[in-house]
N, C-alpha and C positions, 0 to 999 in steps of 0.2 A: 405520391412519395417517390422520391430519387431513388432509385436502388444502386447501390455503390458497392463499389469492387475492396473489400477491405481484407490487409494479412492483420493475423492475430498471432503472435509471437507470447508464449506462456500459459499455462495452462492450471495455474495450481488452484490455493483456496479459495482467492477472490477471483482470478481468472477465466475461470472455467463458468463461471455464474455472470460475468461479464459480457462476455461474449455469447454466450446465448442470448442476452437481452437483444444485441444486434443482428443475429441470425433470425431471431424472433419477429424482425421489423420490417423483415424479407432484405434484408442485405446478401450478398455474396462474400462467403469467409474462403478463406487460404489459410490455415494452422500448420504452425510448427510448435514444436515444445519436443524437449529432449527426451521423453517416454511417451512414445505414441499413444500408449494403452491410456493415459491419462485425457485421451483429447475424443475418446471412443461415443463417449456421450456425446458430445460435438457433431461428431462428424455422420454417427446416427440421424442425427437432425439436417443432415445433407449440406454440411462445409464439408470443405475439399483439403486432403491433406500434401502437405509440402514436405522435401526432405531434406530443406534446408532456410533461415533466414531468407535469404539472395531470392530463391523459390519465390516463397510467402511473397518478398518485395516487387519484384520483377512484373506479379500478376495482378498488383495492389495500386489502386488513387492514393488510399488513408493506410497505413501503416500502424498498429499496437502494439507495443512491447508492455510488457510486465512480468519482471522477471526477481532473482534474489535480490543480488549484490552488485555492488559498480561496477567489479570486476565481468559479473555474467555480460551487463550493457554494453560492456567494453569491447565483449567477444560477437553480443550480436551485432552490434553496428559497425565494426569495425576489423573484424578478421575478412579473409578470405570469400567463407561465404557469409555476409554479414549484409543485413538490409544496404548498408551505401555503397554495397559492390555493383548490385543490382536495379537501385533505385531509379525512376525515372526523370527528368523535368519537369516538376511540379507535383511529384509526388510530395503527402504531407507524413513524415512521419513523428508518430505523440509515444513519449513514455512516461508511461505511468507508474514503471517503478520509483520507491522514493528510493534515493542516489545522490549523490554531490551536485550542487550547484553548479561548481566547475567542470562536471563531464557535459549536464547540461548545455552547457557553453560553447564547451566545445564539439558538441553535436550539433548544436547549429553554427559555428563557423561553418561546418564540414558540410551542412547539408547547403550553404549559402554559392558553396563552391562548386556543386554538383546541378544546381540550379532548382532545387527542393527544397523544401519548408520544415521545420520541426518546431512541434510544442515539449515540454516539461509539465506532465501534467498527472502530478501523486494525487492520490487518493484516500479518504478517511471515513471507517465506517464498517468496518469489519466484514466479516462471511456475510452478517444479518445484511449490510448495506446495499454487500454486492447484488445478493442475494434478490434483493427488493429494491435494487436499481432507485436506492436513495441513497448515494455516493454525497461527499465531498467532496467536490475535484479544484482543486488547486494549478493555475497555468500557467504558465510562463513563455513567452513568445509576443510575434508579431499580429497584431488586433486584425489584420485581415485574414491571418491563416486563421486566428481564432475564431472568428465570427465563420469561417467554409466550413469547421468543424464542429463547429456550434451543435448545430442540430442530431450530428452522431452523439458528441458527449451526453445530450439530454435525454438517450436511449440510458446512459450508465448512471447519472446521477440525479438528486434531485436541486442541491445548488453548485452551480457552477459559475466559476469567476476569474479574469484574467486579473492578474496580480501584478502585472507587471512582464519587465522583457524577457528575456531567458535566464532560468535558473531563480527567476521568481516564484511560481509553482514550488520548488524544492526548497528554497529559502521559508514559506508559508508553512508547507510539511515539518519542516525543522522547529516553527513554533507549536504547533500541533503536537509534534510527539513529546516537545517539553511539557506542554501543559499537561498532556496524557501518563507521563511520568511520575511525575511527581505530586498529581492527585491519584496516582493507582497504590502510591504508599498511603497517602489518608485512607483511602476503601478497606485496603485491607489490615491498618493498623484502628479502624474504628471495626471491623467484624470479629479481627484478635481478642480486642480489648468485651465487646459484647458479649464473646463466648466464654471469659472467664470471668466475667462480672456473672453469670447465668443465665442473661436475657436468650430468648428465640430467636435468632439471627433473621430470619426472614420477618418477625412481625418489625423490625429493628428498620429493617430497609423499606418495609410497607411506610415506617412514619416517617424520619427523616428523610426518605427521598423523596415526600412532599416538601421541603423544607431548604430551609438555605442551603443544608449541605447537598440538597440533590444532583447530580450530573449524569452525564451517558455513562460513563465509566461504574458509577453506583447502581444505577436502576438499570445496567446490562448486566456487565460483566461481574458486582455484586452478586446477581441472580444466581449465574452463575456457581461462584464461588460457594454458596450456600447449598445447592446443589448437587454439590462435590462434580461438577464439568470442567473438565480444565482442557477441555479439546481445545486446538485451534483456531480462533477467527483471525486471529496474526500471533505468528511463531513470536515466542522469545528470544531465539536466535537471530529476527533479522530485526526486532524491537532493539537490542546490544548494537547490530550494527547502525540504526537510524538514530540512535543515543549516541554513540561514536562517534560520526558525523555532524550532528549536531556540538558535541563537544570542541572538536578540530575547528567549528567556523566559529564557536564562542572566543576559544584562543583567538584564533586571526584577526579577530574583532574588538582583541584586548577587552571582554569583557567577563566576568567573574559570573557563574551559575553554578552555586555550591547547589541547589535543589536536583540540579539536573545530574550533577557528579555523582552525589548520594545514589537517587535512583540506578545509574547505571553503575556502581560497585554492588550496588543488591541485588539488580538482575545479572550480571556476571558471575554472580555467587548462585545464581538459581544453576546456570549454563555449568559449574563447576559439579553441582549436585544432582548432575546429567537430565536437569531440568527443560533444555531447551526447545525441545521439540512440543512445550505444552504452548498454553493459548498465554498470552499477558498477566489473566488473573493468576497465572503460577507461582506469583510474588507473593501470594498467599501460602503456600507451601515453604519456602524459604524463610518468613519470618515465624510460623509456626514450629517451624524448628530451630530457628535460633530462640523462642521463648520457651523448648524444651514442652511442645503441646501436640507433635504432629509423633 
C-alpha cells in the first residue's frame, strides 16, 4: 500500500467517521476543523493537527473538505488562509461537501490555474454510511485525477462513480436529495396514517419494507422514526440548504419540480418550529403536528 500524505478539512457527523477509515489504512492525516476539540478522536489515533486550511494543504498530495454550506467552501478554498493559498503543483483537492455545481466549477478553474487538480465529490449515506465506509460517492472531474484518487475514495465508499466533468458529482447529489425529499414525505405520511388507523408502526415497516414501497429512507430512517431517534445522520438544516440548491438549478433549467418545492416548504417549516438541528426523519414531527397528533 502507498501511504499518502492527506489534509482533511471538517470534522462533523459524517466527517469524523470518514476520515478515520483513512487514518485506519495507515495514511498520513493533517486536520483542521473550526473546534479542535471535535477532531480529538482523530488525532488520538495519531493525525496531526493544522491551525489552518493553507496548514492541512501545504503538507498534503490529496486534500478533503467537507464542510456546511457554499459559503463555509468558499472561505476554505478561497480566503487567505484557504487550501489554494497554500496548494502545491499537482496537488488533488476533492469536496465532498454537497454545494453548487457552479462553485464546483469554479474551483476547478482555480485549481487549473495553480497547476492542481480538483474533484466534486458529495456523498450519500448517512452517519450509518459514513460510519461503515459504504458511501455513495458522486464525482465530478477529470478521469485521470479520478482514477490517482480512486483507491483513497474506496477507503470512504462502497460505489463510487465518476459522473461526469466538474460539478457533475453535485449535479448527481441534487438528484439524490430530490428523490430523498420527496419520498421522506411518503415514509412519514404512511407512519402518520398507520398510527392513527391503530396499526404497530414497526410491525408496519417489518411488511412493507419487504414490498414495493420499500427504500433506504423506509427500512432506515423509518426505523428510526418509530423509535422516537430523530438524532442526526444529516442535519435538516443543511437538508433546506441542499433542497435550496437543487431548487435554483431547477429554475435555471426552466424546469418545474412541484414534489421538490412541497418537500422543501415542509422542512422549512420543521427549521421554523426550531426543528433543524434534528436528523431528516424530523419531518415526522412537523407533520404530526400539523395533523394535531404530536
Amino acid at each position: 500500500m502507498d501511504r499518502r500524505r492527506i489534509g482533511w478539512i471538517g470534522t462533523g457527523v459524517m466527517g469524523t467517521s470518514m476520515c478515520s477509515h483513512l487514518i485506519g489504512a495507515g495514511h498520513e492525516l493533517s486536520i483542521h476543523t473550526r473546534t479542535r476539540s471535535k477532531a480529538s478522536s482523530l488525532l488520538d489515533r495519531g493525525a496531526s493537527w493544522c491551525g489552518s486550511p493553507a496548514e492541512a494543504s501545504e503538507k498534503s498530495d490529496f486534500v478533503f473538505t467537507i464542510v456546511g454550506y457554499p459559503e463555509d467552501v468558499e472561505e476554505v478554498y478561497f480566503s487567505d488562509n484557504g487550501i489554494l493559498a497554500a496548494s502545491r503543483t499537482g496537488t488533488v483537492l476533492i469536496d465532498m461537501t454537497t454545494s453548487r455545481p457552479s462553485l464546483a466549477q469554479r474551483i476547478y478553474a482555480a485549481t487549473r490555474q495553480k497547476g492542481c487538480h480538483s474533484l466534486d465529490a458529495p456523498v450519500s449515506g448517512g452517519d450509518v454510511g459514513a460510519r461503515q465506509a459504504t458511501l455513495a460517492i458522486m464525482v465530478g472531474g477529470d478521469r485521470e485525477v479520478y482514477e490517482k484518487t480512486l483507491p483513497l475514495l474506496n477507503h470512504l465508499g462502497k460505489t463510487v462513480s465518476l459522473m461526469g466533468g466538474p460539478g457533475s458529482g453535485q449535479h448527481t447529489k441534487m438528484s439524490n436529495q430530490i428523490a430523498i425529499a420527496s419520498g421522506m414525505i411518503g415514509v412519514v405520511e404512511a407512519l402518520l396514517y398507520a398510527v392513527r388507523a391503530g396499526l404497530d408502526p414497526a410491525s408496519l415497516l417489518d411488511i412493507i419494507g419487504t414490498g414495493a414501497a420499500g427504500s433506504w429512507s423506509l427500512n432506515n430512517l423509518g426505523r428510526r422514526i418509530v423509535g422516537g431517534d430523530f438524532n442526526p445522520g444529516f442535519f435538516i438544516k443543511h437538508f433546506i440548504k441542499d433542497l435550496g440548491i437543487a431548487l435554483d438549478e431547477a429554475r435555471r433549467m426552466r424546469i418545474a419540480l412541484p414534489g421538490l418545492a412541497l418537500a422543501h416548504q415542509l422542512y422549512v417549516a420543521a427549521s421554523a418550529m426550531d426543528l433543524g438541528e434534528l436528523g431528516t426523519q424530523g419531518l415526522y414531527r412537523v407533520l404530526e403536528r400539523l395533523n394535531g397528533m404530536g
